[in-house]
N, C-alpha and C positions, 0 to 999 in steps of 0.2 A: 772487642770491636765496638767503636762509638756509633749508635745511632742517630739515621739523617736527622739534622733541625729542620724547622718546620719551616725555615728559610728555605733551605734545602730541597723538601718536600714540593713546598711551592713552585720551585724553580724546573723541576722535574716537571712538575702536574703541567704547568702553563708552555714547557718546551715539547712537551707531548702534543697538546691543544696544535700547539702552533704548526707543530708537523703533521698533525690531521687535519687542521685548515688547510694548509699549503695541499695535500693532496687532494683533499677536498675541492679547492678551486681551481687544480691543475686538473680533473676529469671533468668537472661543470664545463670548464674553457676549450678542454678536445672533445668533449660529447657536443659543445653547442657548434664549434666550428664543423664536426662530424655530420653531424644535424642539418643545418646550416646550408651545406654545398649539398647534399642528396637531395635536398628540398629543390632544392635552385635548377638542379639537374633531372630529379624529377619532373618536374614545371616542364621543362626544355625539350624532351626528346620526342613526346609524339609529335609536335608541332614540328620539330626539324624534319623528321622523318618525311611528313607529308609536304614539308618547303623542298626537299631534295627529289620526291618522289615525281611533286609535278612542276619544278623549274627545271631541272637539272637530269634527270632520268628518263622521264619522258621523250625530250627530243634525241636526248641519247637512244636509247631502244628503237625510235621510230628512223636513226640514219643507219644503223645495225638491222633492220628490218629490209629499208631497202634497199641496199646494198645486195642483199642475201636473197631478193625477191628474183625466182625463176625469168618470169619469163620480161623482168625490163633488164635480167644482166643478158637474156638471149636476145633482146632488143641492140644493147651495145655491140654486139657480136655478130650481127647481121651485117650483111654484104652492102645492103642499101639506106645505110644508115640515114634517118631525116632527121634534120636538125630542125625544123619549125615542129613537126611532130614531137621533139620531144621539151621543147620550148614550152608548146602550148601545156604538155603532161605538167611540167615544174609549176606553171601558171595557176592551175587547177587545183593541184598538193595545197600551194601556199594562201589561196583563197579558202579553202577547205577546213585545213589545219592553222589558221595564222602564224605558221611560220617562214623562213626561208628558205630555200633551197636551189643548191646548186651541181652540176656533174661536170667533173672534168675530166677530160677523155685522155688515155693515152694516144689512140689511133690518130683522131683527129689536133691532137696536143691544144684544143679552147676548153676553156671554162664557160659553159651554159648557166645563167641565173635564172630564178625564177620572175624578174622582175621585164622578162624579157633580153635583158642584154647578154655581150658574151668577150670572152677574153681574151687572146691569144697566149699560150703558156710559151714564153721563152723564156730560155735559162738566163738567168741574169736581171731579168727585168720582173717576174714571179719567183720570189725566192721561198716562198711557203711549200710549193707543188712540190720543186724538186728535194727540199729539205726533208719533207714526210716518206717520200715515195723511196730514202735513201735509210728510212728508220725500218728497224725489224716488228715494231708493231704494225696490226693493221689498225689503231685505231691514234686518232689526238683529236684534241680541243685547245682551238686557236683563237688569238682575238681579230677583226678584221671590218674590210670596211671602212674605207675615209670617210670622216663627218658623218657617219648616224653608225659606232661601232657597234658588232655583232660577236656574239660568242658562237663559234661554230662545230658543231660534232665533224668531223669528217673521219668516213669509214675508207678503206682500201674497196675495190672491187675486183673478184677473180672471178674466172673463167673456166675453162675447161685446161683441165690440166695444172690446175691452180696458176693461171695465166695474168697477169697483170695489168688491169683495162679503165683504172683510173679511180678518183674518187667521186665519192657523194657527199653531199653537206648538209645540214641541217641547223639552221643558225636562226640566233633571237638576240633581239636588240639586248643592249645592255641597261638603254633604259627601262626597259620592260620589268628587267630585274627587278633595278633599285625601289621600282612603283609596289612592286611586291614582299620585297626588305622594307620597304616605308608601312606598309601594311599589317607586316608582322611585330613590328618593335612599336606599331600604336596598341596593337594586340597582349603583347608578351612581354615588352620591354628591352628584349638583349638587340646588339648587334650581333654582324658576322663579317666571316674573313674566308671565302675560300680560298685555298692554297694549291698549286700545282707540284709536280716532285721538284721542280727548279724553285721552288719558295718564291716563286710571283707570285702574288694576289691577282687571280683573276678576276675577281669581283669582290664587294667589298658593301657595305651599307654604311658607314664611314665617309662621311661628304670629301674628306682629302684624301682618302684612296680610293678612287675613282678611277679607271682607265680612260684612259683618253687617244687621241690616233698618234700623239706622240711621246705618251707617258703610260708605263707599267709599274707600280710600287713593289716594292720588294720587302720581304718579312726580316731580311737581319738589317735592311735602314731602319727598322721604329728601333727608338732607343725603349720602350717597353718590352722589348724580346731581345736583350742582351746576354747573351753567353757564353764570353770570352770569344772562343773560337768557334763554337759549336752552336749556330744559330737555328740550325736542322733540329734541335733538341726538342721533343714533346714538351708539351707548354700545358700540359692535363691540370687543372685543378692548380692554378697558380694565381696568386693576386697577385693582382697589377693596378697603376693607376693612370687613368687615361683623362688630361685636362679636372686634376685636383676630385676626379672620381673611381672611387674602389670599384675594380670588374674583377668575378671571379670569371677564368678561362675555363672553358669544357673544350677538350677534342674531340673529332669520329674522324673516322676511316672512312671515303666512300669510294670503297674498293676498285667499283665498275669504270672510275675516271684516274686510278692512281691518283688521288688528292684526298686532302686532308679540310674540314671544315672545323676553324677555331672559333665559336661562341663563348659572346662575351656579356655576361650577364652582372646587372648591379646588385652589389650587395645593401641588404638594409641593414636598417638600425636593429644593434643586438642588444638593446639595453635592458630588452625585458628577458633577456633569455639568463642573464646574471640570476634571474631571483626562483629558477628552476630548481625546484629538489632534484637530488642526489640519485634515487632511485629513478623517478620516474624519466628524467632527462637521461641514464642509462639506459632504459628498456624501451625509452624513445627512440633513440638513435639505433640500437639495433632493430628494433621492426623496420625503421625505415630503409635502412643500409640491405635489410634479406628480402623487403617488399622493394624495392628500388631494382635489387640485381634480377630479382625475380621476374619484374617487368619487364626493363630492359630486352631480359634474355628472350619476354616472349615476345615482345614487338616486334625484333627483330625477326625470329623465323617468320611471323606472320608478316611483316613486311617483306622478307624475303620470298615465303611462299605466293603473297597477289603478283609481288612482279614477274615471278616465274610463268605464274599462269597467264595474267594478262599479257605476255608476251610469246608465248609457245602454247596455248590451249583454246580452242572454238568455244565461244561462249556457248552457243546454241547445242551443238549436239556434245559437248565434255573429249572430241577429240584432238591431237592434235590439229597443228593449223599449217602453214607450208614452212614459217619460217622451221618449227621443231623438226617438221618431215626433212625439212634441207641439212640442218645439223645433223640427224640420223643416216643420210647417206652420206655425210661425208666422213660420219665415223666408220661406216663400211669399206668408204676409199681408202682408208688411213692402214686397213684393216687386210686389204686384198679382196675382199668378201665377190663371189656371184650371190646375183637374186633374182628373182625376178618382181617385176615395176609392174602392176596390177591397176588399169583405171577402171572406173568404178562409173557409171552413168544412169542414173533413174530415166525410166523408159516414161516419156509422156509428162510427166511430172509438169510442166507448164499446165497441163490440163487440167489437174488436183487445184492449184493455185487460183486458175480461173473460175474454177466452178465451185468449189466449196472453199476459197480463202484462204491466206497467209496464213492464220493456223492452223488449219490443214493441213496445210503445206508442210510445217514447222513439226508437227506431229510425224507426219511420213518420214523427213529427215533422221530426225531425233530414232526413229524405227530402224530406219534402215541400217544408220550409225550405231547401233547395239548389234542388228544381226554381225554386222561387217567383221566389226572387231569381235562379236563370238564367233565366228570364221575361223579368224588369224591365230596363230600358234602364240606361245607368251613371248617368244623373243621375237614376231615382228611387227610391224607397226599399221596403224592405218588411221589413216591423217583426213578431217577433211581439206577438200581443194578448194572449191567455190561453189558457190551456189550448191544444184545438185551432182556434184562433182566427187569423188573420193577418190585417195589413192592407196594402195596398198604394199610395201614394201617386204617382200619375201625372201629371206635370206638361206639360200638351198643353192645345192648343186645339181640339181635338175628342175630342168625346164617342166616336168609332170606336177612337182611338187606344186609350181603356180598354179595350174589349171586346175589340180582335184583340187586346190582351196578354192578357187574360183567358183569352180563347178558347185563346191558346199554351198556358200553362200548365195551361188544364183537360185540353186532351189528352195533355201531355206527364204530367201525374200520373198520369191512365188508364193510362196505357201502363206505366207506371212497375213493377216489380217488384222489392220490397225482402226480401231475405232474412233471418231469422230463427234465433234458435235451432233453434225446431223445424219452422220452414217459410217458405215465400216467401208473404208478403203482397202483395196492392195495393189499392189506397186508390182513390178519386175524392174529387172537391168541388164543393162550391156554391158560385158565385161572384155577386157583387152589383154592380154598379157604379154609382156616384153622380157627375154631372159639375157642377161649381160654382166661384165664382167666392171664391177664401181671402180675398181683401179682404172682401169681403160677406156672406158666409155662415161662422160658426163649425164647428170641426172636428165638433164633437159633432152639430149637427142635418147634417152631411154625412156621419157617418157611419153617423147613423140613417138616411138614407135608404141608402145603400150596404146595410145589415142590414135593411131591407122589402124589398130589391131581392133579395139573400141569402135570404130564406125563401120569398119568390113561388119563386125555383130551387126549393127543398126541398119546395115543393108540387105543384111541378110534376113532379115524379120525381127532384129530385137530378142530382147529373153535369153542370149545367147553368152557363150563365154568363146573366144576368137583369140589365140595365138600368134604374135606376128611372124611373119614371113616379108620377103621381099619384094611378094607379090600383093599383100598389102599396103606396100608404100604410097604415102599421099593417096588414100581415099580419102573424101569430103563429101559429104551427102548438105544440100541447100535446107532441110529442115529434117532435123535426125531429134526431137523433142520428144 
């Protein structure tokens, strides 16, 4: 057998080279591009996080709140309904919160704003009303509003007996937005595109996709999001080129609205990342690809966990708040569940406030809110209501079960001594109990009764725990503090 010539040899040595170059600059080129997009995405997500938390979430939760708020759906439901009274209420909201707001009744079939005006809802001439009210969600996000448009949350509102009583809204100019997309891309640099499940842009930081009152762009007209047929397609992590500039695409999910937001971020110049060794540009990209997913994964539960809280938790005393108390019995309704409805009322407590101060005051709460809930059993609940208000939801088939918790915690409050700046407090309460069946009976008329149950205590001297009967119906005592 003839051995290689050194032709040969050579030929061999330099085709080896060449297939360890070629490998060589085909991992430099997936490790930089790898690199590259984590970085960029990196960059992007807390900043989105907090763009969606407080443009987009916020007023969402806040038309989800009052939709769900006891006593203005027991307001809709009332016999004597006022429309300046609840005129003026919208007026208040929107000065308050800077935002808009509107309620459209089924009873009275007008749309009330908060700018004062109001609508007549007929079919044919409001075609939004009846198109939502015919959807099996309770909730959508509309655009709206001739000449100054608005993006609007609007929630379903029910009633008793999951009754059907019209919408709420909650809506913000669209310019508002774009002042805040102008904001962020002098900040960060990218644009954005959010997307509804029908592939409208509802909003857009893109000067030509813009809404307008007679214009909605839509995501399979850009000829940059072409996919045969499939214009729906995830668009994750794709370059594109928008007016002769390279954007790398990020998607998210923002589950709460069914939409999707596409971020569109520029890529830079990669001409230094060519002259990367081989090693450290590998162990680059993976720290950053397992610190990337790593972060991600925790932003999220922690973004997830503040909105949880900030939407169903009392900052002050760590309980819930009515909106969680209302999800909780309507999973008892769901459920067939009896309970009994427990109000909760600090005896005097203006008095605390008066004479030794708001935190005072704020101390007694925060006291009485730990005995309460050490009271209650682990499956039930106890929510603050307002001010010094509590309620307590007991889920039993006897009406005794409320009262011996009731009776626990009245004494255990008695007994109770909370210390102070300038002194030791103690507190007592009046307690109510109302026993009913959540299938049957709505929260609101069991928690009126639980609150006749509640004042009969108060008239009777306070300190007391009071069961309703129907002989306590409609007590009202002029100063029961």
């Amino acid at each position: 057998m003839k051995s290689p010539t050194n032709t040969q040899r050579l030929t061999i040595v330099l085709m080896l080279a060449l297939g360890v170059a070629f490998f060589y600059a085909t991992y430099i080129g997936i490790g930089s591009v790898v690199a590259e997009q984590s970085r960029v995405q990196q960059q992007s997500v807390s900043p989105v996080f907090d763009l969606v938390r407080d443009e987009l979430l916020r007023p969402f939760y806040i038309a989800e709140t009052f939709a769900n708020t006891v006593d203005f759906v027991a307001t809709m439901e009332a016999e004597d309904f006022d429309e300046a009274t609840l005129l003026s209420r919208l007026q208040a909201m929107e000065q308050k919160l800077g935002l808009s707001f509107f309620v459209a009744s089924e009873r009275t079939r007008k749309q009330y704003f908060s700018n004062g005006n109001t609508l007549d809802l007929v079919e044919g001439n409001v075609a939004w009303y009846f198109q939502a009210k015919a959807r099996d969600r309770d909730f959508m996000a509309d655009l709206g509003q001739v000449g100054d448009v608005h993006l609007f949350f609007d929630v379903k509102m029910r009633g008793d007996n999951d009754e059907f009583l019209g919408y709420v809204g909650v809506g913000k100019r669209v310019q508002q937005f774009l002042e805040s997309f102008d904001r962020y891309k002098a900040m960060y640099g990218y644009d954005f595109l959010f997307v509804n499940d029908n592939d409208e842009i509802m909003l857009s930081s893109l000067p030509e996709l813009v809404v307008t009152d007679a214009y909605i762009p839509t995501l399979d007209a850009l000829d940059w999001f072409q996919h045969g047929d499939d214009s729906s397609a995830s668009h994750d992590s794709e370059i594109i080129q928008v007016n002769d500039q390279d954007l790398l695409v990020s998607e998210f999910g923002i589950k709460e609205l069914g939409w999707r937001l596409l971020l569109l971020s520029p890529l830079e110049a990669r001409q230094s990342q060519t002259t990367r060794a081989f090693l450290s540009n590998a162990l680059a990209a993976l720290l950053i690809v397992l610190f990337f997913a790593g972060g991600v994964a925790a932003l999220m539960m922690l973004y997830k966990r503040n909105l949880e809280n900030q939407a169903q938790i009392d900052l002050l005393t760590g309980l819930p708040n009515r909106t969680y108390v209302q999800r909780y019995f309507n999973q008892l309704k769901r459920s067939g569940t009896t309970l009994c409805a427990i109000i909760v009322d600090l005896d005097r407590f203006k008095e605390v406030n008066d004479s030794l101060g708001h935190e005072a005051g704020d101390l007694v709460l925060q006291a009485a809110a730990t005995v309460l809930a050490g009271a209650a059993r682990e499956k039930d609940i106890v929510g603050r209501w307002g001010g010094e208000e509590f309620v307590m939801l007991i889920a039993t088939e006897s009406e005794d079960t409320g009262r011996d918790i009731a009776e626990r915690a009245r004494k255990e409050l008695a007994a109770l001594e909370i210390p102070t700046r300038e002194s030791t407090v103690s507190i007592t309460a009046s307690f109510g109990v109302a026993f009913g069946d959540a299938k049957a009976e709505s929260m609101a008329a069991l928690l009126a009764k639980a609150d006749d149950a509640m004042y009969q205590a108060k008239l009777d001297g306070r300190n007391l725990v009071r069961v309703y009967t129907p002989e306590t119906a409609s007590i009202r005592l002029v100063d029961t503090a």
